[in-house]
C-alpha positions as CSV (number, residue, x, y, z in Angstrom):
1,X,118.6,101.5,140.5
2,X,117.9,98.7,138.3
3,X,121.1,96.4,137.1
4,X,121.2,96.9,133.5
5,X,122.2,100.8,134.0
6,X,124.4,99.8,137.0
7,X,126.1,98.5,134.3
8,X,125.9,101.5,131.9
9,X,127.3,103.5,134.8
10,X,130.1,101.5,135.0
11,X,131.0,100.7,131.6
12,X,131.4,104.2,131.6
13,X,133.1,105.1,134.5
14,X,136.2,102.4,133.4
15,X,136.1,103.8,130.1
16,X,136.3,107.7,131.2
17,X,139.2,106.5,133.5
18,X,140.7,104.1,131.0
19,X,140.9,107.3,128.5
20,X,142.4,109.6,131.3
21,X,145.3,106.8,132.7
22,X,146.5,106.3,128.6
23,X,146.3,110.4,128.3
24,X,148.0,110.8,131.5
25,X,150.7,107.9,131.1
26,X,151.0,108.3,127.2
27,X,155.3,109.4,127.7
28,X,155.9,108.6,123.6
29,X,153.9,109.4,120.5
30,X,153.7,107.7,117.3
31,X,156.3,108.4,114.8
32,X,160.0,108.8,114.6
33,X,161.6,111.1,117.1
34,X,163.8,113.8,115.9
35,X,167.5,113.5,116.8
36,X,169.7,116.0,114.6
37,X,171.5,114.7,111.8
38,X,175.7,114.5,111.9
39,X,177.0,116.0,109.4
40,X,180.4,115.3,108.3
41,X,182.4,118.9,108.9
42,X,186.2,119.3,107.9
43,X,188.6,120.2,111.1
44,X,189.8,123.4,109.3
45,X,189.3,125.4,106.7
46,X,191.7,124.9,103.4
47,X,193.8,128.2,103.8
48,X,192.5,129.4,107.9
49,X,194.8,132.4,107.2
50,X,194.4,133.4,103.6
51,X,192.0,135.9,104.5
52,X,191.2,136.1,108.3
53,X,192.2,134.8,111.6
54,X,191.3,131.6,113.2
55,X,191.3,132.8,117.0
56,X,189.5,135.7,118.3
57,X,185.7,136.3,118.8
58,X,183.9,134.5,115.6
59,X,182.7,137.2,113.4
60,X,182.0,140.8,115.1
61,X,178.6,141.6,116.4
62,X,179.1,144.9,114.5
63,X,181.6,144.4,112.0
64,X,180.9,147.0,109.7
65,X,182.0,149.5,112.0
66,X,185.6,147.6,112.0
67,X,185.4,150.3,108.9
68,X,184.9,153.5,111.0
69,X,182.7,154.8,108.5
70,X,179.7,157.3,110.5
71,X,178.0,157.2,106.9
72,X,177.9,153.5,106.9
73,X,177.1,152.8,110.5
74,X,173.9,155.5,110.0
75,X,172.7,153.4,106.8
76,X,172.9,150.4,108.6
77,X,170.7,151.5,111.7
78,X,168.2,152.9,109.1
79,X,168.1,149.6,107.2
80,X,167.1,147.5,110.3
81,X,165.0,150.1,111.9
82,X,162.8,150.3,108.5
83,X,163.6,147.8,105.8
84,X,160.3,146.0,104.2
85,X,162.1,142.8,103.8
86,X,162.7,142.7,107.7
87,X,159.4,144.0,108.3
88,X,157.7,141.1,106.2
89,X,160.3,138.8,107.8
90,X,158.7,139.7,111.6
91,X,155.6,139.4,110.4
92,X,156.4,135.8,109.4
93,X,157.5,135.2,113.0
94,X,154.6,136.4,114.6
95,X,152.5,134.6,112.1
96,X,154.1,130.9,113.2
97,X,154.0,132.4,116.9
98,X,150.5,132.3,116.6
99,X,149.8,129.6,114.4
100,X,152.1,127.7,117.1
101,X,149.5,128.7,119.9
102,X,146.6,127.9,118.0
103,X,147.9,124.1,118.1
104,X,149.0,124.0,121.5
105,X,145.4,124.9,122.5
106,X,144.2,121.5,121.2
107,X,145.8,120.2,124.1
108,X,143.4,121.3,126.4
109,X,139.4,121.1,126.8
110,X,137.4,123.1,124.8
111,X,134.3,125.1,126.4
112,X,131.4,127.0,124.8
113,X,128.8,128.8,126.4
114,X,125.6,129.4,124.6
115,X,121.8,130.9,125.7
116,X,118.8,131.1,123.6
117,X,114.9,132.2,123.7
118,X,112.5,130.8,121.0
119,X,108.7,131.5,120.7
120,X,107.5,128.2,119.0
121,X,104.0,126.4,117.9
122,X,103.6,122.9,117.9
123,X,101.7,121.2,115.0
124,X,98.0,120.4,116.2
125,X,97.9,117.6,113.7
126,X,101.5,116.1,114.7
127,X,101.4,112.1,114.8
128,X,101.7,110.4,118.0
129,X,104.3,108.1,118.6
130,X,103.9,105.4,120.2
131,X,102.3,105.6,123.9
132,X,103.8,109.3,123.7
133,X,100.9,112.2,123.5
134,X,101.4,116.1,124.7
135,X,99.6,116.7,127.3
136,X,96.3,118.8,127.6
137,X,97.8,121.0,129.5
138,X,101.0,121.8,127.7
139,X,99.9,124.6,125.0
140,X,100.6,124.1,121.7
141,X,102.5,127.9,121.2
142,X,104.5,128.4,124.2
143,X,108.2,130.1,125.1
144,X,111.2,128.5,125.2
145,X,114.0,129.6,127.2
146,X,117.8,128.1,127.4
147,X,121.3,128.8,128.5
148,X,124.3,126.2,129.3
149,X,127.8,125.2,128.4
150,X,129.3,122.5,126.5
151,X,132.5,121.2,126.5
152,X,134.8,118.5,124.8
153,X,138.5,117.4,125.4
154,X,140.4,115.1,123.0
155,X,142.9,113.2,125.0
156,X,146.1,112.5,123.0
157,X,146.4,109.2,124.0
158,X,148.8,108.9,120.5
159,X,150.9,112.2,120.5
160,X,149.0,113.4,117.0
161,X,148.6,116.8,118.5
162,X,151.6,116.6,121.0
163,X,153.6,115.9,117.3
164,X,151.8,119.2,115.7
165,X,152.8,121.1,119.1
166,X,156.4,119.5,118.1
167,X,156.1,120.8,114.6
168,X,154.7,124.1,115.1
169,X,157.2,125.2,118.3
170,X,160.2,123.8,115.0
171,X,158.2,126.1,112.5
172,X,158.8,129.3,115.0
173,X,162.1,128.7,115.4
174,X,162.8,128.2,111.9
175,X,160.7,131.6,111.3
176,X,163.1,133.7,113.8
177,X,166.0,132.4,112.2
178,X,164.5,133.3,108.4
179,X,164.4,136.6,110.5
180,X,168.2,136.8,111.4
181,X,169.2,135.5,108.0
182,X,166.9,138.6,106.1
183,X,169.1,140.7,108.7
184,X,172.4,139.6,108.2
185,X,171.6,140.0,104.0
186,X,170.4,142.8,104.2
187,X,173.4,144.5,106.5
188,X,175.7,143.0,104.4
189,X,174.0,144.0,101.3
190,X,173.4,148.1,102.1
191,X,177.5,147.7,103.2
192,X,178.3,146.1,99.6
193,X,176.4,148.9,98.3
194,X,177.9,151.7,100.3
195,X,181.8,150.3,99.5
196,X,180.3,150.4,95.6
197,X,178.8,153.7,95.5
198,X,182.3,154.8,97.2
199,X,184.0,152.9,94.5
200,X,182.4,154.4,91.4
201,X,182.6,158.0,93.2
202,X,186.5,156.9,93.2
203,X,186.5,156.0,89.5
204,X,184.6,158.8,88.3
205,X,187.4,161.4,90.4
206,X,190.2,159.6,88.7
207,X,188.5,159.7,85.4
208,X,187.9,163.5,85.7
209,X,191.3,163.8,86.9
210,X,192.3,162.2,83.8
211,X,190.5,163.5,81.8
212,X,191.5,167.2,82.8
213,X,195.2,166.2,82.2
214,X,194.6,164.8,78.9
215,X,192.7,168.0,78.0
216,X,196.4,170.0,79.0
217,X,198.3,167.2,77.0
218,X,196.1,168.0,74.0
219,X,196.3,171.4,74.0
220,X,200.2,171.4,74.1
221,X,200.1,168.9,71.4
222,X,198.3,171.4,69.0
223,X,200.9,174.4,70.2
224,X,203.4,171.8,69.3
225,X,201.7,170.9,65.8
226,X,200.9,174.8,64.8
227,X,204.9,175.6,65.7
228,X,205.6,172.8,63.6
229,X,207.0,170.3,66.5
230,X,205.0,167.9,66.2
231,X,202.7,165.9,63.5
232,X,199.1,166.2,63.2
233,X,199.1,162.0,64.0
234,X,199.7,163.6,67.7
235,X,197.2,165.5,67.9
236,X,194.3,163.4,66.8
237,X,195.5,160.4,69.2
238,X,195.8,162.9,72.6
239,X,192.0,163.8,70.8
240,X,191.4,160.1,70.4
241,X,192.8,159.2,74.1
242,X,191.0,162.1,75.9
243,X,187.1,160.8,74.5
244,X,187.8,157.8,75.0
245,X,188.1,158.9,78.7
246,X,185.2,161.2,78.6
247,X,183.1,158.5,77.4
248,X,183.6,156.3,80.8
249,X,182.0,159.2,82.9
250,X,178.5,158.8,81.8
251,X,178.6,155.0,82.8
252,X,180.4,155.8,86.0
253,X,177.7,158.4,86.8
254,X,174.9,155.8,85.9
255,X,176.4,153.3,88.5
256,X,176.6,156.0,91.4
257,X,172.9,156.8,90.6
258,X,171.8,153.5,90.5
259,X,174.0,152.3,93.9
260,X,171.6,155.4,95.4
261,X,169.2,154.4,94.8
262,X,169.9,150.9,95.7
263,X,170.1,152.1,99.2
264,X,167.2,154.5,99.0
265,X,164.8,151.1,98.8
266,X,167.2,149.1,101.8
267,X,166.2,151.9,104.2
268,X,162.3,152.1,102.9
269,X,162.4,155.5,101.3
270,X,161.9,156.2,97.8
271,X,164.6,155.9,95.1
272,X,165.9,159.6,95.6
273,X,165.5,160.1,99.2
274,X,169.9,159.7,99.8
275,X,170.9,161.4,96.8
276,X,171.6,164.5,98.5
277,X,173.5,163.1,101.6
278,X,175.5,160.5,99.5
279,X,176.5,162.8,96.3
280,X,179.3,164.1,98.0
281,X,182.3,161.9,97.1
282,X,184.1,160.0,100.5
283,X,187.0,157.5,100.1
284,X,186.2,153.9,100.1
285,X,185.9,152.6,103.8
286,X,189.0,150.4,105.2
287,X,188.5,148.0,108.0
288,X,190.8,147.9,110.7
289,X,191.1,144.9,112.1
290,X,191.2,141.4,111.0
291,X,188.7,138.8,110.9
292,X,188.1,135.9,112.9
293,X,187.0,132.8,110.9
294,X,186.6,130.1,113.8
295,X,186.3,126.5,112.9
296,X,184.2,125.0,109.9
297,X,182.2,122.8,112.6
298,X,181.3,126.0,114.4
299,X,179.5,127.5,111.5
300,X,176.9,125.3,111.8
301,X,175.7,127.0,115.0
302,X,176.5,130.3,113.8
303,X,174.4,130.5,109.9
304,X,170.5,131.4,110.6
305,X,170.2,129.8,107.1
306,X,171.6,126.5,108.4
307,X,169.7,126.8,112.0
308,X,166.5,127.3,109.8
309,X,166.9,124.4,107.3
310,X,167.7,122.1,110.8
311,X,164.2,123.2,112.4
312,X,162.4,122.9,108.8
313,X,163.3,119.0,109.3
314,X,162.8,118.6,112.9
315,X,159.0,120.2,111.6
316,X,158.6,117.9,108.5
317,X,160.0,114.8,111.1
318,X,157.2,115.8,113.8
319,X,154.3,115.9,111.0
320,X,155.1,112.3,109.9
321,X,153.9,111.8,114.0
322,X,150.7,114.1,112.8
323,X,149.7,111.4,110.2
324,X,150.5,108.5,112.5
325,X,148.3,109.6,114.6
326,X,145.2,109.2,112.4
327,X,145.9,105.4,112.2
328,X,144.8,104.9,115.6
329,X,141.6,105.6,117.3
330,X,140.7,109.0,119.0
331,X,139.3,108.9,122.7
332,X,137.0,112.7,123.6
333,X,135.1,113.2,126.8
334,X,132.3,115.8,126.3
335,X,129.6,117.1,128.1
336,X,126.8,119.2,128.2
337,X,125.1,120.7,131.2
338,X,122.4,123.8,131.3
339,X,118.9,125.1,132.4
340,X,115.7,124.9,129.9
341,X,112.3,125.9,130.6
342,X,109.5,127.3,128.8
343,X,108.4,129.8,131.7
344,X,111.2,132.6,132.7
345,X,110.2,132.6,136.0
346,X,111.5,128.9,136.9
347,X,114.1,128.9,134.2
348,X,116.9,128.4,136.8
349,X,115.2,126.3,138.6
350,X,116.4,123.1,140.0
351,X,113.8,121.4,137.8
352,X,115.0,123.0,134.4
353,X,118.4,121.7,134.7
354,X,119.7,119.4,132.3
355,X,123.2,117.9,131.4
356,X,125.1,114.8,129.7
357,X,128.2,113.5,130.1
358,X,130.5,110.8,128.4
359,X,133.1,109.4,125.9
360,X,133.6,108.5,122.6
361,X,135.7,106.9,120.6
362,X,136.4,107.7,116.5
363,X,138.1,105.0,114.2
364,X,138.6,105.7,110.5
365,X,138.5,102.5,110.0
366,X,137.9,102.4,106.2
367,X,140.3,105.3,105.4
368,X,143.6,103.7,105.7
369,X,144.6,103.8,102.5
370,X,144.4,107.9,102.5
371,X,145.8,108.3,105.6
372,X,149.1,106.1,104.8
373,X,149.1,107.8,101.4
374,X,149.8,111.4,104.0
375,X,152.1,109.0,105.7
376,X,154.3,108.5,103.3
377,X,154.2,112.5,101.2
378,X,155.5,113.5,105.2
379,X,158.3,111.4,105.0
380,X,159.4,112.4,101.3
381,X,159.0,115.8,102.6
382,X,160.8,115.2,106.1
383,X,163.4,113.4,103.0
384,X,163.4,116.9,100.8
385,X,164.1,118.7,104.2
386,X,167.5,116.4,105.2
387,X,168.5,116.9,101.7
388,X,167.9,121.1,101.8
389,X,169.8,121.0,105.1
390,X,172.7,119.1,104.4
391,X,173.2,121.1,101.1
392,X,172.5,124.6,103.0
393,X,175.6,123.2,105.1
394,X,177.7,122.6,102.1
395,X,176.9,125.6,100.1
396,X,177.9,127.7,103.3
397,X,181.2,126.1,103.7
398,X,181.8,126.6,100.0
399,X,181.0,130.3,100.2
400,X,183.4,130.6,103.3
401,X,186.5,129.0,101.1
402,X,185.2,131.4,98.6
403,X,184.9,134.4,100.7
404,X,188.1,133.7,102.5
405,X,190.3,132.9,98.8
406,X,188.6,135.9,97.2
407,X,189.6,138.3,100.4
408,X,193.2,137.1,100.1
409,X,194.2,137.1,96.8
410,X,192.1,140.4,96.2
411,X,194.4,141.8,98.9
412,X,197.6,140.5,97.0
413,X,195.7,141.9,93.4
414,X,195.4,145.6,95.4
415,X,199.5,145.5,96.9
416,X,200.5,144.7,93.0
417,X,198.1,147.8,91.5
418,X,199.7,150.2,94.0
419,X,203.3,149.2,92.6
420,X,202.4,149.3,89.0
421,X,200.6,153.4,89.6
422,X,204.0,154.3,91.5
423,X,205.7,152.9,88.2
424,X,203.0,154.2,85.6
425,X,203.4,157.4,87.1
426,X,207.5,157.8,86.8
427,X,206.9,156.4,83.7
428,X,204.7,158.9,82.3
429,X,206.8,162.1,84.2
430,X,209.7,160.4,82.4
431,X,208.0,160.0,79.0
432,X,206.6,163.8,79.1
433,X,210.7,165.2,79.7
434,X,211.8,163.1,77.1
435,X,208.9,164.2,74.5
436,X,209.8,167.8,75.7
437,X,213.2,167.7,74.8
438,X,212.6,166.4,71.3
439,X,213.8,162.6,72.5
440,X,210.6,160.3,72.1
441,X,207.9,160.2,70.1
442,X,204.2,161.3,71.5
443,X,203.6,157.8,71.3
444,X,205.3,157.1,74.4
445,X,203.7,159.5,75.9
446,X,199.9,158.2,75.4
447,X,200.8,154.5,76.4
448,X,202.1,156.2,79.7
449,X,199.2,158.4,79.9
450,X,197.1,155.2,79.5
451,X,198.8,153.1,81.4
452,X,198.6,155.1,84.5
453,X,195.1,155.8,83.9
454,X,194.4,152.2,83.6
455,X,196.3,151.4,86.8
456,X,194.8,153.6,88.5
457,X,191.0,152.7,87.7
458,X,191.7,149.4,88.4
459,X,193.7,150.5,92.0
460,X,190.2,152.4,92.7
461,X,188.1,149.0,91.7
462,X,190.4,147.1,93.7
463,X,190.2,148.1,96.9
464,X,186.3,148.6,96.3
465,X,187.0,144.6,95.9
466,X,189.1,144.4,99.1
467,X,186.0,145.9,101.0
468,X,183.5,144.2,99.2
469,X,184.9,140.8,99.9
470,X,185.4,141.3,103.3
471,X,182.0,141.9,103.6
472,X,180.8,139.0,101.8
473,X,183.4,136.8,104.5
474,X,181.6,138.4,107.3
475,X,178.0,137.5,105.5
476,X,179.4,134.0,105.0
477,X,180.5,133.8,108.6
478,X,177.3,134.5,109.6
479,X,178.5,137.7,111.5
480,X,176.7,140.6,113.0
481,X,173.7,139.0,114.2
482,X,174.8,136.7,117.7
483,X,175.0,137.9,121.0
484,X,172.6,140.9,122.3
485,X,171.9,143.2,119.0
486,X,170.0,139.8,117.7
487,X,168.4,139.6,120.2
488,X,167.3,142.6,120.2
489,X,165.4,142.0,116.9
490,X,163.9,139.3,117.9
491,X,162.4,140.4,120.8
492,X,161.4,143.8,118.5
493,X,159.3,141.1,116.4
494,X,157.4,140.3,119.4
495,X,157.1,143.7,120.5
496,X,155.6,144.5,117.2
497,X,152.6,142.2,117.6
498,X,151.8,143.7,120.8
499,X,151.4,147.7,118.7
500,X,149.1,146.4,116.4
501,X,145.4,146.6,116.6
């Protein structure tokens, strides 16, 4: 072996090893590592008791059966057993669980295996390069047989790809918890619903109940008015007071249908598909039991929406690695190694073997101003992604003061509505003896009749409030989805990939 590819050999050799030792020993990569950002929490809520309690397990796994409703707790099992938001939502996880191990795999080597057979012609007339001629004895149409494998591996000396694994394993987390977020909405939304459709069913009884007493006061009034008791200005405002109540039913109607409906598309079924099972009037669900609110700080670990905005910026931090990377040089080892002959009968042959091995080396040398141009969009978008977090944080914080002022005071609204329809109610028993006996004018009698009816309706509406606002505390805490039933889901995700062709 002559010097000069001694050399060769060895050049080679230190490179090849040189590339493994700063693959193998490469502990950082280039860019910023992610630490999560402090954010500045307050110790305790404003009011901690104005509508919950601050010890107890944070936010039920299943708080909407704190309202012992079987109605409810069926809707809600049909809702995450078939909703197409959810569905979508899974989809999305298994979509960055792949995408995830497609990036991965650039960590490793990368092997092909290919085989061919050619029947081929030379050119009789082909110029002669050089020294080099065909021989005589090599015809000029012949076979050509081949088979081998090929392979290359990209060592990441700079973490480019170890960054993208970085990124992608942030992008699946951040999909799973878009997943528990779509889940917590959509409970809570299909139980906002529910307490609705109750409500308006509550309305629409005490408007027909209304309505059926005003028909009795009218018809006394025009006895009264044809005996001469009474004035025909009587009659025409009991006439006036009892459409204005029939008037309200159509709305009320409209809202049930449309409240249905509503939860005809949450469990996947056309718009008409509950009409028959929810129809049927049914009081508006009370919870029984308090609520535990925790501490502000612990929300943070508790809101999918939060968890997901975190991982969107350790993803957006990782990719500014990604485009670091491209900077610096990239080191490959690939090789080829096979069998080619043009007979089939020695195509496997010692003789018909053929291979190549070695590194490169690739330097975009001349492209630095595009590649620090990427540099710099990934960190105005790893930027955009600090600033969506820490406002996801405030806005859930706000919606928890919210939720928890809106629970209270609804609470106190309801306590005062309940007095006022004890005292609308003596007031109109006391109005009708006293019209009776000749003592007050049918005047009295309609503002009482209207001021019951008024009290009433907005008793009904109230505690459709009361249950509505709890809900939305719940949401806001971030309830229903920790412990095993979200897990659950998530593993359901995974198991979905595995039915589908």
């Amino acid at each position: 072996m002559n010097l000069s590819k001694c050399v060769r050999i060895n050049t080679c050799s230190c490179l090849v090893v040189s590339a493994l030792c700063l693959g193998l020993a490469a502990g950082c990569s280039v860019g910023p590592n992610y630490h999560p950002p402090k954010l500045a929490t307050p110790s305790t809520w404003s009011a901690p008791l104005a509508g919950g309690e601050t010890n107890g397990q944070v936010a039920a796994l299943t708080w909407w059966k704190n309202f012992n409703d079987p109605c409810l707790n069926s809707l809600v099992d049909r809702v995450v057993r078939s909703n197409l938001d959810l569905t979508l939502a899974s989809a999305r996880v298994r979509e960055a669980r792949a995408q995830y191990r497609i990036v991965a795999a650039r960590l490793g080597p990368s092997v092909g295996a290919s085989g061919s057979y050619a029947r081929q012609k030379q050119s009789e007339n082909q110029p002669i390069i050089g020294s080099l001629q065909i021989p005589d004895y090599v015809p000029f149409e012949n076979n050509v047989y081949q088979a081998g494998f090929d392979a290359a591996w990209e060592i990441d000396v700079f973490g480019g790809t170890r960054r993208a694994v970085e990124a992608g394993k942030a992008d699946v987390a951040a999909a799973e918890f878009g997943l528990q977020h779509v889940w917590i909405t959509l409970v809570s939304e299909a139980a906002r619903n529910y307490v609705e459709l109750r409500g308006h069913q509550q309305q629409l009884a005490i408007a027909k109940k209304n309505m059926s007493a005003q028909e009795q006061a009218l018809g006394i009034t025009r006895d009264r008015f044809r005996n001469g008791l009474t004035t025909d200005l009587d009659v025409q405002q009991a006439a006036t007071l009892l459409a204005t109540t029939r008037s309200e039913i159509p709305a009320l109607e409209s809202r049930i249908e449309s409240s249905i409906h509503r939860l005809s598309i949450l469990i996947g079924q056309p718009p008409g598909a509950l009409c028959e099972e929810l129809s049927p009037p049914s009081p508006v669900p009370v919870a029984s039991s308090g609520v535990p609110v925790g501490l502000p700080s612990e929300l943070l670990l508790r809101r999918p929406d939060i968890q997901r905005a975190e991982r969107q910026l350790a993803a957006a931090t990782a990719r500014i690695g990604v485009a670091t990377a491209d900077l610096f040089p990239k080191f490959s080892l690939t090789g080829v190694a096979g069998f080619q002959s043009v007979s089939a009968s020695d195509w496997f042959t010692q003789g018909s073997d053929f291979w190549s091995v070695g590194p490169t080396v690739q330097w975009r040398i001349f492209d630095s101003g595009r590649i620090r141009a990427n540099i710099r969009l990934h960190d105005a978008r790893q930027e955009q992604a600090l600033a969506a977090y820490e406002q996801t944080a405030l806005n859930a914080f706000e919606e928890v003061e919210n939720s928890l002022v809106a629970y209270a005071k609804e609470q106190e609204r309801q306590r005062a509505l309940e007095e006022a329809v004890r005292s609308s109610a003596d007031s109109l028993h006391l109005a009708n003896q006293l019209y009776t006996n000749g003592l007050a004018g049918f005047l009295n009698v309609l503002d009482a009749e209207r001021s019951l009816y008024r009290a009433e309706e907005a008793l009904a509406h109230s505690r459709s409030e009361v249950a509505q606002n709890l809900i939305a505390l719940y949401k806001a805490l971030g309830g229903g989805w920790e412990g095993k039933l979200g897990r659950e889901l998530t593993v359901a995700s995974g198991a979905r990939q595995g039915s589908r062709p």
